[in-house]
LUMPASE-593623 format. One line per field, with one value per residue (C-alpha): x, y negated, z; residue number from 0; residue in three letters. Coordinates in steps of 0.02 Angstrom, whole numbers, plus 50000, padded with zeros to 5 digits. Example, Ala and Ser with C-alpha at 12.3 -4.5 7.8 and 13.67 -1.06 7.14 Angstrom:
! residues 2
x: [50615;50684]
y: [50225;50053]
z: [50390;50357]
k: [0;1]
r: [ALA;SER]
END
This chain:
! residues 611
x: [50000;50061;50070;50047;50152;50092;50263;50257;50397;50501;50623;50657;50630;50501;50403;50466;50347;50211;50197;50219;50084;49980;49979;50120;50195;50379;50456;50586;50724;50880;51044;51177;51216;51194;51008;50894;50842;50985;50887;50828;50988;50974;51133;51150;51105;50955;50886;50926;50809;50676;50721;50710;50538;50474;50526;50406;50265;50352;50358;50515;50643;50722;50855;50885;51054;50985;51110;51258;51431;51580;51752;51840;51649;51645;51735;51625;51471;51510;51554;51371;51283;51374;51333;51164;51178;51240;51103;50964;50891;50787;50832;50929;50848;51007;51010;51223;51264;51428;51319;51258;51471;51499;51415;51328;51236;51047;50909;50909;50788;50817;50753;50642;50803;50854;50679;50607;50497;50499;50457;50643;50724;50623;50673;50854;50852;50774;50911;51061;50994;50865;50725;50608;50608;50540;50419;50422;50264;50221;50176;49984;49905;49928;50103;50122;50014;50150;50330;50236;50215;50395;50487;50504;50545;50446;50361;50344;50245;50208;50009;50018;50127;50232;50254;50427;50378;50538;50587;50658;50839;50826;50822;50982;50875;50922;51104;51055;51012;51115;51243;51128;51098;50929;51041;51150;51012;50988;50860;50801;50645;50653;50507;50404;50432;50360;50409;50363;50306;50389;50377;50527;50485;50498;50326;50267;50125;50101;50185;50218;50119;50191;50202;50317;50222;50129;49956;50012;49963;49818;49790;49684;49516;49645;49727;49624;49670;49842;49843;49768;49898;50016;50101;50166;50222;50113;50226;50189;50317;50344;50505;50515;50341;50270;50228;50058;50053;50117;49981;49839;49903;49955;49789;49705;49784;49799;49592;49596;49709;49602;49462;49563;49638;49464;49398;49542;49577;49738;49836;49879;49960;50131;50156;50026;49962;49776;49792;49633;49627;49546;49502;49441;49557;49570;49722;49645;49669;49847;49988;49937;49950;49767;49736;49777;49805;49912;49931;49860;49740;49829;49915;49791;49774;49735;49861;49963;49951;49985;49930;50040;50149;50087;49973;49817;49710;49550;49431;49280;49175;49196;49182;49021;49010;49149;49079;49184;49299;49203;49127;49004;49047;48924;48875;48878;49055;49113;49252;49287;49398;49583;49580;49708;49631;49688;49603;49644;49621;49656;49786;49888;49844;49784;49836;49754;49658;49492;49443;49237;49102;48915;48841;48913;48992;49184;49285;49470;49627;49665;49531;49651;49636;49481;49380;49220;49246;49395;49412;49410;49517;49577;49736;49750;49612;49626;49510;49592;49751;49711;49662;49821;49918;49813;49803;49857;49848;49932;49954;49904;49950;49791;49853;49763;49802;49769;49775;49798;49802;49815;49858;50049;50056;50002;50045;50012;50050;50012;49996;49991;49889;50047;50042;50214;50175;50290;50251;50273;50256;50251;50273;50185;50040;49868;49713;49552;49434;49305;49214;49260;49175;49237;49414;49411;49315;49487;49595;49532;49502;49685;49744;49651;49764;49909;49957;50031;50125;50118;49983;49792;49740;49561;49511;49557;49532;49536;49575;49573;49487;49437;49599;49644;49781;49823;49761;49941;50018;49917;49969;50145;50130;50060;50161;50313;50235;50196;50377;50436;50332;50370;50579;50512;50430;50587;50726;50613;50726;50611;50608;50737;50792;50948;50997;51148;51218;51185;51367;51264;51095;51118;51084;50922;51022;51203;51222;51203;51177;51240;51054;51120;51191;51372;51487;51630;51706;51614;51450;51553;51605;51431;51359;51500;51481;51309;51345;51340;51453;51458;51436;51420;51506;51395;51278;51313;51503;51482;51567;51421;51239;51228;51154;51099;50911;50913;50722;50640;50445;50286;50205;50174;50137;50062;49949;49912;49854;49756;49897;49942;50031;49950;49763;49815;49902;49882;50066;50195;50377;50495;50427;50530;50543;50613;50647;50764;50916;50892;50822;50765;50709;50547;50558;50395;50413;50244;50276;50336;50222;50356;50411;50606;50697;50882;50971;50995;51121;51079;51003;51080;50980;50938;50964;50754;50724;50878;50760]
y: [50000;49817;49725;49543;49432;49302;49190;49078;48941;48960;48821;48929;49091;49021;48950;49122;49221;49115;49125;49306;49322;49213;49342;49312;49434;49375;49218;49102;49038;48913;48970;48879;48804;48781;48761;48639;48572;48542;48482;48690;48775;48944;49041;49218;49273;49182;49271;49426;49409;49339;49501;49610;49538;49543;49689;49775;49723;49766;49557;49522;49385;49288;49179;49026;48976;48849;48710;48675;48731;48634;48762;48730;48800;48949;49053;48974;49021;49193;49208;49135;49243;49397;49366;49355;49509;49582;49489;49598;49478;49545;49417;49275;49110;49049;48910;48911;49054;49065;49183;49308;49310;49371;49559;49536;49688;49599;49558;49392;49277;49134;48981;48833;48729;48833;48744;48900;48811;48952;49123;49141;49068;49188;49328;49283;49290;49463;49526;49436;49524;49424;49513;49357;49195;49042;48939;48743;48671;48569;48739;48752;48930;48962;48932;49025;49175;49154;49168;49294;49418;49379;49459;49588;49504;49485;49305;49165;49027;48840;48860;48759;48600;48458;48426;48379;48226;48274;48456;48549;48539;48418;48258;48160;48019;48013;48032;47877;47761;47838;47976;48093;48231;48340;48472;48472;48480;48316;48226;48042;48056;47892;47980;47906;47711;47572;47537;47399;47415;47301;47274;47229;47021;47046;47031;47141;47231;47349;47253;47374;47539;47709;47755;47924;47975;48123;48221;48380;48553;48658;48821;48919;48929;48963;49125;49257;49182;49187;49369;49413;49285;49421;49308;49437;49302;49170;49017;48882;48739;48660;48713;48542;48549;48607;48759;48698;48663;48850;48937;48857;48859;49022;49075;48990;49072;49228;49241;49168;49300;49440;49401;49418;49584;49649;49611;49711;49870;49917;49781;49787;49668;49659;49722;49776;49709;49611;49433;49369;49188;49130;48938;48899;48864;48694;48626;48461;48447;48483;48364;48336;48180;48217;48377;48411;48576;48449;48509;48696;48663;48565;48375;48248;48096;48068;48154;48036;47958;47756;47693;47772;47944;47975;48111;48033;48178;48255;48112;48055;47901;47733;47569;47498;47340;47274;47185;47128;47273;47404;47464;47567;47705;47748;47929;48056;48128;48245;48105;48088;47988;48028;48085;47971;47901;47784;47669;47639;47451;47332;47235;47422;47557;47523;47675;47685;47794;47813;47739;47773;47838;47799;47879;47797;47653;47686;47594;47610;47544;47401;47334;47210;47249;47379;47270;47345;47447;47545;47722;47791;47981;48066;48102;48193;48310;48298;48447;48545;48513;48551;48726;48775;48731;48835;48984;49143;49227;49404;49519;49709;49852;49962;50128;50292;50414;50620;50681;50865;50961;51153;51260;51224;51033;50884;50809;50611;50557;50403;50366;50209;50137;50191;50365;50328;50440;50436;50594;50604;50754;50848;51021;51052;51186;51109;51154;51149;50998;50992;50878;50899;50748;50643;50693;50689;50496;50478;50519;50400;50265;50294;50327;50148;50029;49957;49809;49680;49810;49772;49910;49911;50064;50087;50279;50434;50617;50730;50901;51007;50888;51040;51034;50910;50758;50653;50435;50416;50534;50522;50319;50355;50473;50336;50199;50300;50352;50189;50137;50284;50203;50036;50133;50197;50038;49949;50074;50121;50003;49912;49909;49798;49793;49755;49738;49727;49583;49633;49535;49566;49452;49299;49108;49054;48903;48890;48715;48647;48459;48365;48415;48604;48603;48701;48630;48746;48898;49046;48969;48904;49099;49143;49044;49054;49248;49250;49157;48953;48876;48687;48630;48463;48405;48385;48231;48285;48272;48112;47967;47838;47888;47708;47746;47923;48023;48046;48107;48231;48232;48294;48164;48020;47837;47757;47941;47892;47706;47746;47676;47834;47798;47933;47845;47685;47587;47400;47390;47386;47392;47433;47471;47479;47543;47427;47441;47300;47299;47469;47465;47625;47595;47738;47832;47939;48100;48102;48251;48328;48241;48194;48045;48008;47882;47808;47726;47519;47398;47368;47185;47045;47008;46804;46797;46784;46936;47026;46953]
z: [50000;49959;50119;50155;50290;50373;50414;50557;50601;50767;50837;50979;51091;51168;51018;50936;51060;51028;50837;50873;51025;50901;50780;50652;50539;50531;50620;50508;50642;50613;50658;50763;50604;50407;50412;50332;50511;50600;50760;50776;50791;50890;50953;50890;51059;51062;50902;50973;51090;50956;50871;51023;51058;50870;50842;50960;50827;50685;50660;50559;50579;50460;50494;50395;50306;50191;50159;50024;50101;50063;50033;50197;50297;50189;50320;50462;50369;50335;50512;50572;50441;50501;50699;50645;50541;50707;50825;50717;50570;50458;50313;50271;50173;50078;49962;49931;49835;49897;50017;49889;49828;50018;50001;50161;50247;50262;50136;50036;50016;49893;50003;49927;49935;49766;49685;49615;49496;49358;49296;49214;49385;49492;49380;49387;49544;49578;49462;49540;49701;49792;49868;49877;49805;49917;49797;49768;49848;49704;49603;49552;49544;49367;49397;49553;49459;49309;49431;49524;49338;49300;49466;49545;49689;49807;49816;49961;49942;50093;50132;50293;50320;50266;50086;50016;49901;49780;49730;49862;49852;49716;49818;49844;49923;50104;50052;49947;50076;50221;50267;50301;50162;50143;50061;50225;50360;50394;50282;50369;50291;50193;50088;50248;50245;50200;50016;49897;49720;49630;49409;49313;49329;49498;49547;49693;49656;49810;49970;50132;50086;50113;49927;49941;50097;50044;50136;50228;50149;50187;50082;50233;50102;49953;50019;49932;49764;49820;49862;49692;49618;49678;49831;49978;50125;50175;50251;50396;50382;50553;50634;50727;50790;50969;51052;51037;50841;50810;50921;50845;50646;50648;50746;50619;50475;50559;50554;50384;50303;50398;50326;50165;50198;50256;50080;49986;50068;49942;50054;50228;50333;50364;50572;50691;50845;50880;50949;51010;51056;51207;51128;50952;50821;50711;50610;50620;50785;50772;50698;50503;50396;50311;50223;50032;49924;49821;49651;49678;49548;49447;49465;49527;49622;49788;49870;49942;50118;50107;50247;50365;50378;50544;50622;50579;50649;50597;50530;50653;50558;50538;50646;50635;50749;50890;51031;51186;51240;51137;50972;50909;50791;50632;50675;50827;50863;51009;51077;51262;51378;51361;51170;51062;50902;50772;50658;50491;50422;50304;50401;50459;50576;50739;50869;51053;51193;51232;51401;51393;51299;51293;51152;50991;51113;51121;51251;51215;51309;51184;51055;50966;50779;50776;50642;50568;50440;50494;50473;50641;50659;50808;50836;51001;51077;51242;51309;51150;51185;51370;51294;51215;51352;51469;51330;51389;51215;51204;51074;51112;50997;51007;51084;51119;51272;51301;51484;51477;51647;51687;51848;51813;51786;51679;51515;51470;51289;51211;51035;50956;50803;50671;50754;50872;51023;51188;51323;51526;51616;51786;51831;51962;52044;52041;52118;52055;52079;52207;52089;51888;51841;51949;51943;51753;51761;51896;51765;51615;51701;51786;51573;51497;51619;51524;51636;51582;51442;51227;51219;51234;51279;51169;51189;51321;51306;51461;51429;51597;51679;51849;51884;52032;51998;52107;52048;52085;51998;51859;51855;51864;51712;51607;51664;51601;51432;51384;51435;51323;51186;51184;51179;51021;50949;50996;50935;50763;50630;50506;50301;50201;50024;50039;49846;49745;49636;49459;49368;49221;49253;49148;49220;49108;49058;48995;49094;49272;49288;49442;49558;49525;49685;49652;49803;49814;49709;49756;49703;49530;49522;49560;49414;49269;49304;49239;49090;49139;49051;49097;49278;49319;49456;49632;49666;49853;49814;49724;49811;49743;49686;49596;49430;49492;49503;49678;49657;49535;49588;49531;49609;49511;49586;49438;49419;49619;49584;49451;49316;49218;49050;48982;49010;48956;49103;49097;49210;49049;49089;49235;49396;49549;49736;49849;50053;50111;50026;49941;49737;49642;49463;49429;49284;49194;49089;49034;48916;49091;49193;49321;49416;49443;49560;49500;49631;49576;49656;49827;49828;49935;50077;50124;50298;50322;50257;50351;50509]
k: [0;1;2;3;4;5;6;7;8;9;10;11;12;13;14;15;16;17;18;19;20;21;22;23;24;25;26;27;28;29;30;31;32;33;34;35;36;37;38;39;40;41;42;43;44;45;46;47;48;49;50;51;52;53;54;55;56;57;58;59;60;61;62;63;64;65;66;67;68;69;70;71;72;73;74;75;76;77;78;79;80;81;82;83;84;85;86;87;88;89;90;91;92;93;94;95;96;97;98;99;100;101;102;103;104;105;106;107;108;109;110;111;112;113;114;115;116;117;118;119;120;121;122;123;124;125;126;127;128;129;130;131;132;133;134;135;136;137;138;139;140;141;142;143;144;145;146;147;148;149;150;151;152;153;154;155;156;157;158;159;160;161;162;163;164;165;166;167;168;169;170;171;172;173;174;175;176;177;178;179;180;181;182;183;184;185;186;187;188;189;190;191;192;193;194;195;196;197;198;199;200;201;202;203;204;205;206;207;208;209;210;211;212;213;214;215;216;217;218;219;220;221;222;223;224;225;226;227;228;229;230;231;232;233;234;235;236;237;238;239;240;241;242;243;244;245;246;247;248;249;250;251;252;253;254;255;256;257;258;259;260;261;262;263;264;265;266;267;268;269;270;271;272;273;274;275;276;277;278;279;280;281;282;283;284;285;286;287;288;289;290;291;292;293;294;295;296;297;298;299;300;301;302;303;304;305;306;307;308;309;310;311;312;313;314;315;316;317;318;319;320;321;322;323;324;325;326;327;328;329;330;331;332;333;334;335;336;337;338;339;340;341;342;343;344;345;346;347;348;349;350;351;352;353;354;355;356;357;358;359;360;361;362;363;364;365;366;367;368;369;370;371;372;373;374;375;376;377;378;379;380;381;382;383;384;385;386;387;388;389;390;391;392;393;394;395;396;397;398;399;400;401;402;403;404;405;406;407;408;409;410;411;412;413;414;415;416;417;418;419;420;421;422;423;424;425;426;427;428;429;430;431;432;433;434;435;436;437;438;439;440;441;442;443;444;445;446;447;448;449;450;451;452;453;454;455;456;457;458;459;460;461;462;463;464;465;466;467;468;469;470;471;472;473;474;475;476;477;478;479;480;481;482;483;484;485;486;487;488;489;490;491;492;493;494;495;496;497;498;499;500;501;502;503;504;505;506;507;508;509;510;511;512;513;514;515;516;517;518;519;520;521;522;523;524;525;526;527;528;529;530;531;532;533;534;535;536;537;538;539;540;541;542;543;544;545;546;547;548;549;550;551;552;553;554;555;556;557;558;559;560;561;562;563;564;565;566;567;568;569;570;571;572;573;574;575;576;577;578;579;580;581;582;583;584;585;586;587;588;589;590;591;592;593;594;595;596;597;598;599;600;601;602;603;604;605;606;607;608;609;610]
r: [UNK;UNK;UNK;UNK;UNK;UNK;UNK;UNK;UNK;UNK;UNK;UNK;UNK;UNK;UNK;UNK;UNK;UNK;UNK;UNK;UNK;UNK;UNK;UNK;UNK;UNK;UNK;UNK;UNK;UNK;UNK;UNK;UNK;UNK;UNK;UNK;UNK;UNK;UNK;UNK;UNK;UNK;UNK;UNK;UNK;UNK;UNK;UNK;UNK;UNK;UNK;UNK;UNK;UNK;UNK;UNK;UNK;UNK;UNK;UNK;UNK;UNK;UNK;UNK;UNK;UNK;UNK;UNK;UNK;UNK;UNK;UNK;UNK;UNK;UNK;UNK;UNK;UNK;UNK;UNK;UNK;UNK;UNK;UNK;UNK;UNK;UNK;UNK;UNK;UNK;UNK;UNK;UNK;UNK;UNK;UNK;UNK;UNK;UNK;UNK;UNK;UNK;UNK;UNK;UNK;UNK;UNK;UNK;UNK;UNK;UNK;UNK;UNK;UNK;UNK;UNK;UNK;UNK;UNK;UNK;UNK;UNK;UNK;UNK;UNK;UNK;UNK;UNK;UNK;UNK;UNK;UNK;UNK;UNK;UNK;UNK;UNK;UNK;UNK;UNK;UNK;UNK;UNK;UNK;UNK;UNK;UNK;UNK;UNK;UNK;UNK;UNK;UNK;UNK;UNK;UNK;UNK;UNK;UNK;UNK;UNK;UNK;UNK;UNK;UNK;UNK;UNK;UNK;UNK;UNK;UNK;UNK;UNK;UNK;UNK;UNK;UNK;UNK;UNK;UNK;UNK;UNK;UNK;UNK;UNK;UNK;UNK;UNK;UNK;UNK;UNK;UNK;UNK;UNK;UNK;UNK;UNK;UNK;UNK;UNK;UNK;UNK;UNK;UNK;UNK;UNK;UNK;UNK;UNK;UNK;UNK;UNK;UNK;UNK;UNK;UNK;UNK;UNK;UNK;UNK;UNK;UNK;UNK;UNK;UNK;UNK;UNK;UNK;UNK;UNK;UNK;UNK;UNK;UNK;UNK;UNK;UNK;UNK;UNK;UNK;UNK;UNK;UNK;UNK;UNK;UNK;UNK;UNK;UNK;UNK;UNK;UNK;UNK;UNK;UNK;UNK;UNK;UNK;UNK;UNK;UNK;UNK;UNK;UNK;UNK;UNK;UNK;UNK;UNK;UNK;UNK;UNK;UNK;UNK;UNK;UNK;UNK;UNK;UNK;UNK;UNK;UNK;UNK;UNK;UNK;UNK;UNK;UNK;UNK;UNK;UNK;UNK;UNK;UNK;UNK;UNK;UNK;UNK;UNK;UNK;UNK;UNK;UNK;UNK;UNK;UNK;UNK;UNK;UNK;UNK;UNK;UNK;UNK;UNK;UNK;UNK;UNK;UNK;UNK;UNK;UNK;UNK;UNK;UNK;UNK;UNK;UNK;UNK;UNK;UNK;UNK;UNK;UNK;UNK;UNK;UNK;UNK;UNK;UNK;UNK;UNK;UNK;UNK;UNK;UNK;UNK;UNK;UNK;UNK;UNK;UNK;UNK;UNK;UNK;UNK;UNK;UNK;UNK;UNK;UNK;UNK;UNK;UNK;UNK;UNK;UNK;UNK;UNK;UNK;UNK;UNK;UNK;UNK;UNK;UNK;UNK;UNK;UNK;UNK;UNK;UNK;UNK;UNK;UNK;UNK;UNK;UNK;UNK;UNK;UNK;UNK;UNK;UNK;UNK;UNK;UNK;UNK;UNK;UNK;UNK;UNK;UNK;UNK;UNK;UNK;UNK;UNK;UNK;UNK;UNK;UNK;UNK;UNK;UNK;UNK;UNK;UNK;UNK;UNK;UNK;UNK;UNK;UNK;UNK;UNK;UNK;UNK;UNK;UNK;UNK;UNK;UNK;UNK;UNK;UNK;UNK;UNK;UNK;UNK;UNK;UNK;UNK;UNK;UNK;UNK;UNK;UNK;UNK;UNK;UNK;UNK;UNK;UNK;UNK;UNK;UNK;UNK;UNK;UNK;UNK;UNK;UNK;UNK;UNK;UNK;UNK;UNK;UNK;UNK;UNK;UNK;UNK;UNK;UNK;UNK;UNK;UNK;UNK;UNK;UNK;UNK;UNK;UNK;UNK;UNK;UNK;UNK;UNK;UNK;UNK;UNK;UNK;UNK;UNK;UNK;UNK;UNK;UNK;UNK;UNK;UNK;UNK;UNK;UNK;UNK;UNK;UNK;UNK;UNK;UNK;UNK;UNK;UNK;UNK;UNK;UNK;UNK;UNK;UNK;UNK;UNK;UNK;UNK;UNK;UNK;UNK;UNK;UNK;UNK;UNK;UNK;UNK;UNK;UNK;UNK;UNK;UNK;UNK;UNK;UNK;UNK;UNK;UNK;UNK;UNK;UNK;UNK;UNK;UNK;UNK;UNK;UNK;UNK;UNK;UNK;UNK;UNK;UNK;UNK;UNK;UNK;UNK;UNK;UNK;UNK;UNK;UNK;UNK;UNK;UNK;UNK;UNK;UNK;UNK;UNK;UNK;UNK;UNK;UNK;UNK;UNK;UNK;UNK;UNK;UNK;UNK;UNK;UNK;UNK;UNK;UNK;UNK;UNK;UNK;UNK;UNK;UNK;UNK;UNK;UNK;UNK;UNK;UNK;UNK;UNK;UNK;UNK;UNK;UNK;UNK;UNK]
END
């Protein structure tokens, strides 16, 4: 049977265990270094223990390794991806291929960072050893369906999350405006400020708006056409968010791709285990920009976020009169003192806390700038968020147990729900029971306790049930089959295609321009080895960007404001980005339908603006 994985985000143990309690197939976990968030580095002994606990559930763990290397950190790297080799991964997501050049023992996954855009990439990759690829997030179904018919590997895909504005590990633009490279782990998000629109007169068209800032993704009602698409791993960006965040998303999606699986019974999910929350879950009321599918069904408007790239929250109403210290919402909404909302108006957005309500009457801590009018969204739940914190989710693996007793002893076994069965015994004379019944009752009520153990113990035969054993001994017996279990669970090694380099897979293009990526000589042997000829040296390596696309996109800002070129724009000529001293000209492949940004001369600042 094909199985599906639901993959959750961890920054650490702890938020490890809850994606996992929460009901996650696999966990994706940074390293102590080389990842693409360098604020969730993990030591190698602290994945080991994310591996020792996953494990138990079958959950996999991949570790991620998904930035460029420079030459001199090619021995540090191999020495980080073999500890983690060591600590227990299940996978590593590489974007260097110096990597794939180091014939390491553990599965490969080609991460996002590579911008696997195509069905000839994706196939590449399979053959040069990859046993997933990590899709773009720009990708619309058909296109997913297409990369998905072209590999054999198996293929990832962002349902849930933060959308990269530019193609992953395409975007020089942080390294642009500061020292701090996407590519190395460190993007500043400039993607996320205020920029101004600006035409090639040097008239200012759109003054202060968040024009790269882009919704957050939300696939959850898209996932069976994903699974038909042929998609195996189902991805939840957010290794920088909260405990919180991750036990509500991935509860959310977890019920979401049930329902899916329940529908097709060729596909099975991924590990085992139930995880039945104790609150209701609602993405909305965890951190999200607005919801979007993006360009799932195709490129469209209305997917960016201007007015802010803040947590906006789920959406409530708008204002409908201020009076005094209060105003009056236009509908009936579920708010209540403590909850954080924010209101979106002309002049910005206006963030505060609720103080009172009265029906539609909202007292919050400051009213300065609610005008009529506004949109009015929460942003923080308080009784919801009260309910995470206070969740004590769990995951049970649903376990069955035989008590079998006779005149020389007794037998417990317990056998879980993949057939994994762990036995304690005692020889030792019995005597008959006074009372049958009630000894055998004794004995499977004494067989259905699991504690505070992994396993849920669902059904109990009795055989020999008129011969006496003692509640005790009978407790004892279980307590130590279940341990002997969870030894199995734990010790049972898990599936990995752990594939070979085929030197014979050739590069779908002869050429790499300077966004390929290739930053020291095992990735240039990687590359000229299946057939590239030309490689153009590094953008990251490049001592100035002037001149330089620093951003591919699939986003489009004159598609966004309604001035597409292709439907006969009435704004001629150069546009331009510009946030204080830094200039990026826009450029529009229409045949392409892409937007680029080339890095200008920074401007000279008067000393007003500079204030």
């Amino acid at each position: 049977m094909r199985t599906v994985e639901l993959l959750a985000p961890a920054r650490d143990y702890a938020s490890a265990v809850v994606a996992v309690d929460a009901g996650a197939d696999a966990v994706y976990i940074g390293g102590a270094r080389f990842g693409a968030r360098q604020a969730a580095g993990n030591s190698a002994r602290e994945i080991a223990r994310v591996v020792e606990y996953a494990h138990r559930y079958g959950v996999r763990v991949h570790a991620t390794l998904n930035t460029l290397l420079w030459d001199d950190e090619l021995p540090e790297a191999e020495r980080t991806a073999r500890e983690l080799v060591d600590a227990g991964v299940d996978a590593l997501i590489v974007q260097d291929m110096a990597l794939r050049r180091m014939d390491l023992p553990v599965e490969l996954h080609a991460s996002t960072q590579v911008s696997n855009r195509t069905p000839e990439g994706a196939r590449f990759l399979a053959e040069a050893g990859f046993a997933r690829v990590i899709l773009e997030r720009a990708l619309s179904l058909e296109e997913i369906r297409a990369i998905c018919a072209a590999t054999p590997a198996e293929v990832e895909v962002f349902v849930h999350g933060a959308i990269c504005v530019g193609y992953s590990g395409r975007c020089f633009l942080s390294r642009a405006m500061s020292d701090r490279s996407g590519n190395r782990g460190a993007c500043s998000q400039p993607c996320r400020l205020p920029w101004d629109l600006v035409d090639g007169r040097g008239r200012r068209i759109i003054t202060g708006k968040h024009l790269l800032s882009v919704r957050d993704l939300n696939l959850s009602h898209r996932l069976g056409e994903l699974v038909d698409a042929g998609v195996t791993s189902f991805k939840i960006e957010g290794r920088l968010k909260d405990a919180g965040y991750i036990r509500n998303v991935v509860a959310w999606y977890r019920r979401a791709l049930d329902e899916v699986l329940a529908a097709r019974p060729a596909l099975r999910r991924a590990s085992v285990g139930e995880s039945v929350p104790d609150f209701e879950p609602d993405p909305a009321k965890s951190f999200t920009r607005g919801e979007s599918e993006y360009f799932f069904d195709g490129k469209r408007a209305g997917v960016a976020s201007f007015d802010t790239p803040k947590a906006v929250g789920e959406r409530i109403g708008r204002v409908a009169q201020v009076s005094g210290g209060s105003f009056r919402i236009d509908g009936d909404a579920d708010l209540a003192p403590g909850d954080g909302i924010c209101l979106i108006t002309p002049r910005g957005v206006v963030g505060t806390n609720i103080n009172a309500v009265e029906g539609r009457r909202i007292t919050p801590n400051r009213i300065e700038g609610i005008t009529p009018g506004a949109e009015l969204c929460r942003n923080y739940d308080r009784r919801f968020s009260l309910a995470l914190e206070r969740s004590r989710m769990r995951r049970v693996i649903p376990t069955r147990a035989l008590v079998e007793a006779s005149a020389q002893g007794v037998i417990v076994t317990c056998t879980d729900c993949e057939g994994l069965e762990a036995s304690a015994r005692r020889d030792v004379p019995l005597e008959r029971a006074k009372n049958p019944e009630a000894n055998a009752a004794t004995l499977r009520a004494q067989a259905m306790k699991s504690g505070d153990t992994i396993f849920a113990v669902r059904e109990v035969e009795v055989r020999g049930g008129e011969w006496f054993v003692p509640a005790s001994l009978a407790a004892e017996l279980r307590r130590e089959a279940l341990a002997g279990l969870l030894r199995q669970r734990e010790e049972r090694p898990l599936e990995h295609r752990i594939l070979p380099e085929n030197r014979a897979a050739r590069y779908p293009s002869e050429r790499l321009d300077a966004d390929g990526n290739v930053t020291n000589h095992l990735a240039e042997a990687f590359y000229r080895d299946h057939g590239v000829c030309a490689i153009e040296r590094p953008l990251e390596l490049a001592p100035s960007l002037e001149g330089c696309t620093v951003m591919r996109s699939a986003y489009c800002i004159r598609r966004e404001i309604g001035e597409c070129l292709r439907e006969g724009s009435r704004l001629r000529g150069d546009l331009y980005l510009e946030h204080g001293a830094d200039r990026f000209r826009l450029g529009f492949d229409c045949k392409a339908c892409e937007m680029t940004l080339v890095e200008c001369p920074r401007r000279r600042m008067d000393k007003e603006k500079k204030h």
